[in-house]
Backbone as ProteinMPNN parsed JSONL, in Angstrom:
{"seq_chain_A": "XXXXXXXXXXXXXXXXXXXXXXXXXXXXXXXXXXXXXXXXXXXXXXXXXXXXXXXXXXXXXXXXXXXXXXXXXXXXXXXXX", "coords_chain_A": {"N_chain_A": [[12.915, 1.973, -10.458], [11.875, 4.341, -9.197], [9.923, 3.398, -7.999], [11.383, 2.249, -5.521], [12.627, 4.379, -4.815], [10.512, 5.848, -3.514], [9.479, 3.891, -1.631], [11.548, 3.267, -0.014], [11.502, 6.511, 0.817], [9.304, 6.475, 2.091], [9.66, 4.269, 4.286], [11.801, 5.523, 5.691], [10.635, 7.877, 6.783], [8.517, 7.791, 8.132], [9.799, 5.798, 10.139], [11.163, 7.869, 10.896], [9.838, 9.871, 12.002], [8.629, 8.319, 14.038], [10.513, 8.491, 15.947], [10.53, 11.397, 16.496], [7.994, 11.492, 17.208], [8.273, 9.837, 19.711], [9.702, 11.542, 21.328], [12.615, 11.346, 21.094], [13.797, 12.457, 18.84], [13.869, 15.842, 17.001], [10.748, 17.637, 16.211], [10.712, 18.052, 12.686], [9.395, 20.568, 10.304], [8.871, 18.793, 7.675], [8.354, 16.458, 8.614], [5.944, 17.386, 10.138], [4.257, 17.498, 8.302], [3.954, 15.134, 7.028], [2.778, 14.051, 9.547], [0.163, 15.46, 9.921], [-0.68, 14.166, 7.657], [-0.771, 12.324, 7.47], [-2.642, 11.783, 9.748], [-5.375, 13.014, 8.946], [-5.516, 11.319, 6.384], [-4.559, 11.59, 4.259], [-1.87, 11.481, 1.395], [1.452, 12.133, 2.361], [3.042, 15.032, 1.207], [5.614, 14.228, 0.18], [5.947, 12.13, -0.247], [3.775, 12.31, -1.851], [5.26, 13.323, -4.332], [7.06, 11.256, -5.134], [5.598, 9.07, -5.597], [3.331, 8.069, -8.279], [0.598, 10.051, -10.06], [-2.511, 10.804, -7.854], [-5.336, 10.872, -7.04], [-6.569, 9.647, -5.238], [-7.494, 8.804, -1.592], [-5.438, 8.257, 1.184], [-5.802, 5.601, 2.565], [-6.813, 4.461, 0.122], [-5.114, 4.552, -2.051], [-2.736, 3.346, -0.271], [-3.504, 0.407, -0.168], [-3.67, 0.133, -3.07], [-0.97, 0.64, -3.591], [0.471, -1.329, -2.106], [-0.668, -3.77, -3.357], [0.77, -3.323, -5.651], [3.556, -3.795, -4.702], [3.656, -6.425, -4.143], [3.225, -7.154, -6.17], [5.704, -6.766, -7.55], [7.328, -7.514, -5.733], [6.62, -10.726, -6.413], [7.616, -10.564, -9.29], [10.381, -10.307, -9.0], [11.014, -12.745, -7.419], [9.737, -14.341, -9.308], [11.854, -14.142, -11.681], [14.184, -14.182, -10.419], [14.274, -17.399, -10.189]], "CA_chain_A": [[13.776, 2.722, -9.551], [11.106, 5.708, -8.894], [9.63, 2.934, -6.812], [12.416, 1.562, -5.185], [12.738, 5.572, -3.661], [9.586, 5.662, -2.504], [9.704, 2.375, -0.457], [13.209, 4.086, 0.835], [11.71, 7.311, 1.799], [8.135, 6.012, 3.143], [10.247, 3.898, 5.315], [12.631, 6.596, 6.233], [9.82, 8.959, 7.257], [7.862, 6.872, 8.855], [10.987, 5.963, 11.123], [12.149, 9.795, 12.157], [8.351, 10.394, 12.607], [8.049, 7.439, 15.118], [11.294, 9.09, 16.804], [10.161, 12.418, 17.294], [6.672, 11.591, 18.333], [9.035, 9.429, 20.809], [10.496, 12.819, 21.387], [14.195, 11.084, 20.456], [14.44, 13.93, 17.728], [12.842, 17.346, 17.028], [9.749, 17.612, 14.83], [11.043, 18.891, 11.303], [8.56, 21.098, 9.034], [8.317, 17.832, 7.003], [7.823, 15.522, 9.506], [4.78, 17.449, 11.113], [3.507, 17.412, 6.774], [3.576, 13.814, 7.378], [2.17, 13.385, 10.602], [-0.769, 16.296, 9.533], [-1.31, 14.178, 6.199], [-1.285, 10.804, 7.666], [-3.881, 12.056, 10.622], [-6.291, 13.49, 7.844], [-6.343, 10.155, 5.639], [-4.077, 12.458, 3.201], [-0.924, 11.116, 1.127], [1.906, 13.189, 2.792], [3.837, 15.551, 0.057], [7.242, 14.262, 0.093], [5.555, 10.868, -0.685], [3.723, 12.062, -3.052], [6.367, 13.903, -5.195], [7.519, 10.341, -5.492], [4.4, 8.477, -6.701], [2.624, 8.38, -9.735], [-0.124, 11.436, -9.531], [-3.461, 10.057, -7.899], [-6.542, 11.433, -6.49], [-6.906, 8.547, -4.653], [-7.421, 8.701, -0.773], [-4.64, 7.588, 1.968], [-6.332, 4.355, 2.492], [-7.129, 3.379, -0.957], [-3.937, 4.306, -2.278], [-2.073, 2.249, 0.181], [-4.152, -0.763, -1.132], [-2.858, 0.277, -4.268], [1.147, 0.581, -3.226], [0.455, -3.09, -1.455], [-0.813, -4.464, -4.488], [2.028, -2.947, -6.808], [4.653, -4.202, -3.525], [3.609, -7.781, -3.902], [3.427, -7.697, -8.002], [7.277, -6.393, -8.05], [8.149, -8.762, -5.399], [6.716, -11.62, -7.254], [8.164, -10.866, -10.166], [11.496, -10.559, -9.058], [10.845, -14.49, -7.024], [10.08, -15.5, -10.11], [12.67, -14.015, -12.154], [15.062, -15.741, -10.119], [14.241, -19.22, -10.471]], "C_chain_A": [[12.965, 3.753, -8.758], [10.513, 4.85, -7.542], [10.04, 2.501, -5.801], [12.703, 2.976, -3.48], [12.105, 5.365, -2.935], [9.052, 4.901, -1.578], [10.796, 3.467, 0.573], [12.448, 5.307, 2.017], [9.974, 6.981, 2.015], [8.802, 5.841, 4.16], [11.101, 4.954, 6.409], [11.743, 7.802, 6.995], [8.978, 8.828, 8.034], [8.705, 6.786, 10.625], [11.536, 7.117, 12.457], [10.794, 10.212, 12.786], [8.388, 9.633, 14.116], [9.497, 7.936, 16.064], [11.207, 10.158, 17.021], [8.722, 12.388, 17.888], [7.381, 10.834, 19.698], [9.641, 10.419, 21.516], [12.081, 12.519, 21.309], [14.492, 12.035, 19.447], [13.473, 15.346, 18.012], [12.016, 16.903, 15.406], [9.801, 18.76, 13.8], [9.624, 19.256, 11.209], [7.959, 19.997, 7.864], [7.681, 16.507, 7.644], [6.68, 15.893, 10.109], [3.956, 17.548, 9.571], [2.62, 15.913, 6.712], [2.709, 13.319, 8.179], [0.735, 14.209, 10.616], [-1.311, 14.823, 8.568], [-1.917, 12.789, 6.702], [-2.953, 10.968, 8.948], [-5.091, 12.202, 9.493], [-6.521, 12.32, 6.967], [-5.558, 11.107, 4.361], [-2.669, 11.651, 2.55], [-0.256, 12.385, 1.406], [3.054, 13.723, 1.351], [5.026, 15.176, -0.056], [7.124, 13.007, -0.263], [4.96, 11.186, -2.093], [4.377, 12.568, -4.656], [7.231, 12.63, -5.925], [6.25, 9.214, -6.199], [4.321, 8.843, -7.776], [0.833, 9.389, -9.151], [-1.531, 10.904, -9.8], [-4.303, 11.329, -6.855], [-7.182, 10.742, -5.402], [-6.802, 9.188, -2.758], [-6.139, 7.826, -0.02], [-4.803, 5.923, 1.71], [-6.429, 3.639, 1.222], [-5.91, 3.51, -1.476], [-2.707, 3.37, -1.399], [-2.208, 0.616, -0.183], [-3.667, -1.229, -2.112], [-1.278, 0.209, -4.196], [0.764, -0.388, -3.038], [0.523, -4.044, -2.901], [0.37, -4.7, -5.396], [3.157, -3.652, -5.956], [4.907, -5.657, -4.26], [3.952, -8.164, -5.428], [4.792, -7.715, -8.517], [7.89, -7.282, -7.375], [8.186, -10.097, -6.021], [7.373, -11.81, -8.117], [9.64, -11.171, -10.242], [11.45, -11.885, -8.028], [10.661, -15.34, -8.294], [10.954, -15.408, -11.298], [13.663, -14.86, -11.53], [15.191, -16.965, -9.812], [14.26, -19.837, -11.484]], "O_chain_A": [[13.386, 4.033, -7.636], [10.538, 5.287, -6.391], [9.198, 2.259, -4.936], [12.843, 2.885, -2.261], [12.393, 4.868, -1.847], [8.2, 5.286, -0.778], [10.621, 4.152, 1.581], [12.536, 5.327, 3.245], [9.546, 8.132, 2.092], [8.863, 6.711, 5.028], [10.972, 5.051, 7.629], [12.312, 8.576, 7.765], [8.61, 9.784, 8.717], [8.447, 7.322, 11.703], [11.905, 7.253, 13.623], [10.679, 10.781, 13.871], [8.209, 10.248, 15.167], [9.329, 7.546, 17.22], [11.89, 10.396, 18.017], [8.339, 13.084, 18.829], [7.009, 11.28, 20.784], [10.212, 10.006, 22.526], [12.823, 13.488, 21.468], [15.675, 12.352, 19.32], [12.697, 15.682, 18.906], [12.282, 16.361, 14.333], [9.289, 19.878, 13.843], [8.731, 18.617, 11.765], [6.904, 20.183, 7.258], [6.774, 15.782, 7.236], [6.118, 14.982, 10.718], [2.752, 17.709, 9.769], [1.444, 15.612, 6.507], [1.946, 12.398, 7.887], [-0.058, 13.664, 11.384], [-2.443, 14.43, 8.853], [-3.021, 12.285, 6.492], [-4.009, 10.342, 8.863], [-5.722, 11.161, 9.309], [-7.705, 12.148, 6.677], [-6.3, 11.249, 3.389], [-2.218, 10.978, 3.477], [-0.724, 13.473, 1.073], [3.703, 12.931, 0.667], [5.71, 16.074, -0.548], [8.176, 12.512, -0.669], [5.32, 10.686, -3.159], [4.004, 12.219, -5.776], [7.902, 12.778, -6.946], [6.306, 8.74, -7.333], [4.982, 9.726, -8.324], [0.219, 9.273, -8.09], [-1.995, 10.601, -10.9], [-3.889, 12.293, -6.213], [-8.148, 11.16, -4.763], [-5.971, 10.084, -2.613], [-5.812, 6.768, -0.556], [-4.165, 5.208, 0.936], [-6.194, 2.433, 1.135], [-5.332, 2.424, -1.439], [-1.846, 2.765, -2.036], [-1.295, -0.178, -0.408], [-3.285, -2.379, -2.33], [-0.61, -0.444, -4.998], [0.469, -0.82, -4.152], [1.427, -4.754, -3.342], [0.844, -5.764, -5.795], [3.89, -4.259, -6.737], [5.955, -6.011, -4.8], [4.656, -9.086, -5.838], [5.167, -8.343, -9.507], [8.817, -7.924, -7.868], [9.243, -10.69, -6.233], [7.918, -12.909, -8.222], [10.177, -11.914, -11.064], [12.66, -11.936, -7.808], [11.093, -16.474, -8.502], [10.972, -16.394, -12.035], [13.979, -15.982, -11.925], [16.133, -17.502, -9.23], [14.23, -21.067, -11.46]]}, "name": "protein", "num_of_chains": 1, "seq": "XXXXXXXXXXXXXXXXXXXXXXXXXXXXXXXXXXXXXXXXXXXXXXXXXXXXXXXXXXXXXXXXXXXXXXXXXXXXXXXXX"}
């Protein structure tokens, strides 16, 4: 479930980000955390409050989420068959 959020609010933050750099919204206090953390190669804090607690770089930790993405999707493809 913990991961389930953090899919949710990646996506979700991601989203309002790519609408106020569109200038379609105003740039929240968390949204410029984001758009700071992601420039820098940083996991942004509201992401990582939802992870599991890494030291890891932007980049390599994304690697890492991908990996974990594909292992949960699998499993539930092959749970239901």
């Amino acid at each position: 479930e913990r991961f389930n959020k953090l899919v949710v609010r990646m996506t979700k933050s991601l989203a309002e980000l790519q609408r106020a750099l569109a200038g379609e919204v105003g740039m929240s206090n968390e949204l410029d955390d984001v758009a700071r953390s992601l420039f820098i190669g940083h996991i942004p804090n509201i992401w990582r409050r939802l992870a599991p607690d890494t030291l890891k770089s932007l980049g390599n930790w994304m690697v890492y989420f991908l990996r974990r993405f594909s292992q949960y999707m699998l499993w539930l493809l092959l749970d239901g068959s």
